[in-house]
C-alpha positions as CSV (number, residue, x, y, z in Angstrom):
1,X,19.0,-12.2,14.2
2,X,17.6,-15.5,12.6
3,X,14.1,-14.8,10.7
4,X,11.6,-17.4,10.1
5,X,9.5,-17.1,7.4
6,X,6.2,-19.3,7.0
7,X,4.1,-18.8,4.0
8,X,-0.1,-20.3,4.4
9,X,0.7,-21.3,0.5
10,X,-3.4,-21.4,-0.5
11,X,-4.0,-18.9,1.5
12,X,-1.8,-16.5,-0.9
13,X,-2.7,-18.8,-4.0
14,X,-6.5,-18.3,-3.2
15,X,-6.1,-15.0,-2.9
16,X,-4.4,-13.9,-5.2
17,X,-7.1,-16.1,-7.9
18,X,-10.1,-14.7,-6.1
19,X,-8.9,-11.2,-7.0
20,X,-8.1,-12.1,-10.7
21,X,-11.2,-10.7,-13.2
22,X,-10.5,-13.3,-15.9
23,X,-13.5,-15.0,-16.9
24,X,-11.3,-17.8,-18.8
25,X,-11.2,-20.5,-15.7
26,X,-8.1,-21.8,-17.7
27,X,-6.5,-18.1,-18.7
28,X,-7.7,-17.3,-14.5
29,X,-5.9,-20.3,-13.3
30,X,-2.7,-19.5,-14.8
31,X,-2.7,-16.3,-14.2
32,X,-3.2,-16.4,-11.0
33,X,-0.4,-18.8,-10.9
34,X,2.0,-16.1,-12.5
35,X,1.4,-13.7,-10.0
36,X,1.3,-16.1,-6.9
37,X,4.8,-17.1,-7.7
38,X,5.9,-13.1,-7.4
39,X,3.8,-13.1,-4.4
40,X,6.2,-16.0,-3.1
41,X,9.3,-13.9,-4.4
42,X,8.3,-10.9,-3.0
43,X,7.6,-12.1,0.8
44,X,11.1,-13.6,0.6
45,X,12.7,-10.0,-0.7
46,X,10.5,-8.4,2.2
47,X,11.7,-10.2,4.9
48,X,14.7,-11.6,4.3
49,X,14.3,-14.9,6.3
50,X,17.3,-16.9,7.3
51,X,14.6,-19.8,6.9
52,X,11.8,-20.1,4.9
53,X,9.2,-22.4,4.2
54,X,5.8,-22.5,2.0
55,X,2.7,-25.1,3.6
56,X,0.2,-26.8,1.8
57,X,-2.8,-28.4,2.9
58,X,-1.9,-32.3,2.7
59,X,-3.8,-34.3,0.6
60,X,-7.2,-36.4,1.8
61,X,-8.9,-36.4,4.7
62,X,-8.0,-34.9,7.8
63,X,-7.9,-35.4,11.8
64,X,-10.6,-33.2,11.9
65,X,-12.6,-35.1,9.9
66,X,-12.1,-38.0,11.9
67,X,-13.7,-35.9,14.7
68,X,-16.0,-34.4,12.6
69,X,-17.3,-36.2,9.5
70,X,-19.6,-32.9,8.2
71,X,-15.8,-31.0,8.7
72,X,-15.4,-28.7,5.8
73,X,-18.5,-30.0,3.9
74,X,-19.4,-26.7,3.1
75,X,-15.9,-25.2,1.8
76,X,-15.7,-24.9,-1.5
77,X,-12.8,-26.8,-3.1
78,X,-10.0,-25.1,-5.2
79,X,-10.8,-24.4,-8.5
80,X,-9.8,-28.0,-11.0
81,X,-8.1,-25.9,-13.0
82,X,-5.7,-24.3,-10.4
83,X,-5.5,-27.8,-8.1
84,X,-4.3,-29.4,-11.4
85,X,-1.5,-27.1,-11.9
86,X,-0.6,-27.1,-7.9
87,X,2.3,-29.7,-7.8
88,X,4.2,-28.6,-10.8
89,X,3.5,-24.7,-9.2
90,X,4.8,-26.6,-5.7
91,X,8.0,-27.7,-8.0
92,X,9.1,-23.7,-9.1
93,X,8.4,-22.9,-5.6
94,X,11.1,-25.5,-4.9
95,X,13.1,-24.1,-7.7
96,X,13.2,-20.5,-6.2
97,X,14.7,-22.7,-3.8
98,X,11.9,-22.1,-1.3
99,X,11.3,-25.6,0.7
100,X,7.3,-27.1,0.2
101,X,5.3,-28.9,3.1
102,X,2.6,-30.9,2.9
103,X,1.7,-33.3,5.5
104,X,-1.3,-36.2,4.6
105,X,-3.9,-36.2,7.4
106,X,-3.3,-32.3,8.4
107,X,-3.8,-28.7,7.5
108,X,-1.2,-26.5,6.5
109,X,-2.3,-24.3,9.9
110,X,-1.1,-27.5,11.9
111,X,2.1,-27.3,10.2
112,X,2.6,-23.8,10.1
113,X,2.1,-24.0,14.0
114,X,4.8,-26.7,14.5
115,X,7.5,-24.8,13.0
116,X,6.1,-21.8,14.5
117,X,6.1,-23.3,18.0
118,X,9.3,-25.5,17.7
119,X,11.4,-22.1,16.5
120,X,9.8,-19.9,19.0
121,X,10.5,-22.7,22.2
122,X,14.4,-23.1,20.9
123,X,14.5,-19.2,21.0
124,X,15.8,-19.2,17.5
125,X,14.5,-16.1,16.6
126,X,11.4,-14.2,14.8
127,X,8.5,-16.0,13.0
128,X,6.7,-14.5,10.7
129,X,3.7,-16.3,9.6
130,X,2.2,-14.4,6.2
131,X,-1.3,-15.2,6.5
132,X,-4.2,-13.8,7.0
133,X,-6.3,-16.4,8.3
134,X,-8.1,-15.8,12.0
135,X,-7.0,-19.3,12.9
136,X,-3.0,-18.9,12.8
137,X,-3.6,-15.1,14.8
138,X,-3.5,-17.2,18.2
139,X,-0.3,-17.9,17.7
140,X,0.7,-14.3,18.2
141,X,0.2,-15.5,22.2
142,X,3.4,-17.3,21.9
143,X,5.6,-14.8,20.1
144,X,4.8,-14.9,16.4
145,X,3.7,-12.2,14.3
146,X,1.6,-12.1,11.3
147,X,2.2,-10.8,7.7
148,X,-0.5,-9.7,5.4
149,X,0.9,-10.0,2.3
150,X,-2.2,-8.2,0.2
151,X,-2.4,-5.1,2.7
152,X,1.2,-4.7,3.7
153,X,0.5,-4.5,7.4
154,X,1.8,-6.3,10.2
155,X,-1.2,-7.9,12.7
156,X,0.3,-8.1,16.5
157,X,-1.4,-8.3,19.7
158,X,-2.8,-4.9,19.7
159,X,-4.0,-5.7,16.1
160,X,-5.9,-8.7,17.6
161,X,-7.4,-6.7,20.2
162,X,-8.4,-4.2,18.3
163,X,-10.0,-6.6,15.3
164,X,-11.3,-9.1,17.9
165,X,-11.9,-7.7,21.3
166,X,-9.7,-10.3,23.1
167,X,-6.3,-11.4,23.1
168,X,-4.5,-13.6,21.1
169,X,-4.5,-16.2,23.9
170,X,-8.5,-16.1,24.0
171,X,-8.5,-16.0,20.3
172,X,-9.3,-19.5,20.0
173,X,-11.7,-19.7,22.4
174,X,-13.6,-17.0,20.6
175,X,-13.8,-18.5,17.3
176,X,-15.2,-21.9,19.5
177,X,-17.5,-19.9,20.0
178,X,-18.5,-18.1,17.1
179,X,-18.1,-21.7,14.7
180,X,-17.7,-21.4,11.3
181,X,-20.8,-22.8,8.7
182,X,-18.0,-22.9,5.9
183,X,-16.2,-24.9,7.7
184,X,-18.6,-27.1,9.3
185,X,-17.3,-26.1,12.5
186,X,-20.9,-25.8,15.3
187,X,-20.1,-23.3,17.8
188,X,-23.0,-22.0,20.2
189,X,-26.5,-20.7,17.8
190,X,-27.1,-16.7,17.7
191,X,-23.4,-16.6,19.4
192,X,-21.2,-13.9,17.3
193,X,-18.2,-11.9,17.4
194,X,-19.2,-9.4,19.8
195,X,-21.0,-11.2,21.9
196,X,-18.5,-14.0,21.9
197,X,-15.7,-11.5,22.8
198,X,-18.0,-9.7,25.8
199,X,-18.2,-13.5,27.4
200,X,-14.4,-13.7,27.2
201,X,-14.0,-10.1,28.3
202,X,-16.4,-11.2,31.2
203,X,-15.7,-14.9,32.5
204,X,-11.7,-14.5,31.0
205,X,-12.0,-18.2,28.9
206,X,-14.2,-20.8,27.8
207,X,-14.4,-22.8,31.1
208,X,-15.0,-19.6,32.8
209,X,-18.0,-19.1,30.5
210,X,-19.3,-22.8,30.6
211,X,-19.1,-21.7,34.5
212,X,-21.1,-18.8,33.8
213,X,-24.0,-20.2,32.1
214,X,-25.0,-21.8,35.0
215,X,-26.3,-18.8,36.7
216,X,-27.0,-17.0,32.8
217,X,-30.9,-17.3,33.4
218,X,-31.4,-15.5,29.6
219,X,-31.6,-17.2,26.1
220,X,-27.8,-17.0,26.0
221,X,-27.3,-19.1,29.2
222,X,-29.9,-21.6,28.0
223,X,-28.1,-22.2,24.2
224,X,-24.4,-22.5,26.4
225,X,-26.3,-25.1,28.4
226,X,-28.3,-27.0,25.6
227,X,-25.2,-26.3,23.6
228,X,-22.4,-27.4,25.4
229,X,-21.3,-30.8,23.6
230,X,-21.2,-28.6,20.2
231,X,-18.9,-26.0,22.0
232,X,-16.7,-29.0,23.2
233,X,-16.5,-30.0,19.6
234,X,-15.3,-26.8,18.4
235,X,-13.0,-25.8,20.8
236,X,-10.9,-29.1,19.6
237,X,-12.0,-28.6,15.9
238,X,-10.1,-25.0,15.5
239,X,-7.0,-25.6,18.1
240,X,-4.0,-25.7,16.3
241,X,-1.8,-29.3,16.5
242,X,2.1,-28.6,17.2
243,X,3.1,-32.3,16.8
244,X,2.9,-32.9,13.1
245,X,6.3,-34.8,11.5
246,X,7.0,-32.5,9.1
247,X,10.1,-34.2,7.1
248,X,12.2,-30.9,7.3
249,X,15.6,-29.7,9.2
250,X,16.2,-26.5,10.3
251,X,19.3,-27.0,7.5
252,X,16.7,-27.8,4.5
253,X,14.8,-24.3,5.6
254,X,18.0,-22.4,5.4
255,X,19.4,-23.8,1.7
256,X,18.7,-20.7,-0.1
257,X,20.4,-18.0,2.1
C-alpha cells in the first residue's frame, strides 16, 4: 500500500533545539541541526513512505494576519542563529532526496493539510503526518494519523478523545474555543480545555453552543454572548486551508523510493 509521509519541519527542528542543553547559541544551533537531520532520516527508515515530503512555514506574513494583525504577536521567532542556517539545512533535506515546501502567505499546517486531504480524497493510501502539534490532530477526522516522532507513539482517534475529550471532528471547534495567547488567537475569557470539551460534549459543535448560550443564564453564557465576534474570529483563525498551490507532483514526492 502507498504511504504518505508528511513531516511539520519546525516542528521537529524546534524540538529537537529546545531539548539541546548547549549554552553556545551558535554550538546549540548547529547542533540541533545535526540531530534534526537524523530525525529527518529516521522518520523516513520508520515508515517507509512511497511519498514523502518535509513543510516549512513560508516566509512573511500570512492569511491569518490579514484577518488578524495581532496574529502570532506573541510567538517567539526561531532562534537567528538556527533561521540563518534554515535554507542551506532545507538544501541536505533535498539532498537525502526528501522534497521541501514552503508556500509565501501560509503555514506549513495549511500545506501539510492539502496534501493530506488531496491523498486521502484520491484514496491513494495512508498519511502520516509526524507532528505533534494540536492543530494538524483534526485531521485524524478525515483518515490521517499522527506520528510523534520524540515519544514514538501513534495519536489516533481514541488518542484524541482521550487527550481532548472530543473527537477529532470537534477538535477544532475546541481549540476556537480555548484561543491561544501565544498565538494571538482570542477565543472565549476563563473558557479552557475541560470546560471547552463539556460544551462540545453537551451542544455537539460550536453553533450548537452559540445556540446554547442563549438560554446559559451563568457567567459562561454571558462571556459566549459578550464574546461571540472573538469566537467567530478564532474559529476561522485555527481551521486548516486545503487549497494552497503547493508546486509539487505526486511524481516529485515519490523520487527517492
Amino acid at each position: 500500500m502507498s504511504r504518505l509521509l508528511a513531516i511539520d519541519g519546525l516542528n521537529i527542528l524546534r524540538r529537537v533545539y529546545e531539548a539541546n542543553n548547549e549554552t553556545d547559541p551558535v554550538l546549540k544551533a548547529e547542533t540541533a541541526l545535526r540531530h534534526a537531520l537524523s530525525s529527518f532520516r529516521k522518520l523516513l527508515a520508520t515508515h517507509h513512505p512511497s511519498h514523502a515530503l518535509a513543510v516549512f512555514d513560508g516566509p512573511g506574513p500570512t492569511w491569518r494576519h490579514a484577518l488578524h494583525p495581532e496574529y502570532r504577536a506573541g510567538h517567539a521567532p526561531p532562534p537567528p542563529e538556527l533561521a540563518q542556517r534554515l535554507p542551506d539545512f532545507q538544501e541536505q533535506l533535498r539532498a537525502l532526496p526528501l522534497a521541501v515546501v514552503s508556500v509565501p502567505g501560509f503555514e506549513a499546517d495549511d500545506a501539510i493539510a492539502t496534501v493530506v486531504m488531496r491523498w486521502l480524497q484520491e484514496n491513494r493510501g495512508e498519511a502520516v503526518i509526524a507532528s505533534s502539534d494540536h492543530d494538524l490532530h483534526g485531521l485524524i477526522a478525515h483518515g490521517a494519523l499522527l506520528w510523534d516522532h520524540f515519544k514514538g507513539e501513534w495519536h489516533d482517534r481514541a488518542w484524541v478523545e482521550h487527550r481532548f475529550g472530543v473527537t477529532p471532528e470537534q477538535l477544532p471547534e475546541l481549540l476556537a474555543l480555548v484561543g491561544d495567547k501565544a498565538d494571538g488567537v482570542p477565543g472565549v475569557s476563563k473558557v479552557g480545555m475541560k470546560t471547552a470539551a463539556r460544551l462540545l460534549q453537551t451542544y455537539g459543535n460550536l453553533d450548537g453552543v452559540l445556540a446554547g448560550a442563549g438560554i446559559l443564564m451563568n457567567p459562561l453564557g454571558e462571556r459566549l454572548r459578550r464574546e461571540r465576534a472573538n469566537l467567530d474570529l478564532s474559529r476561522h483563525l485555527v481551521t486548516l486551508r486545503t487549497d494552497v498551490r503547493l508546486g509539487v507532483t505526486w511524481k516529485m514526492l515519490s523520487s527517492y523510493v
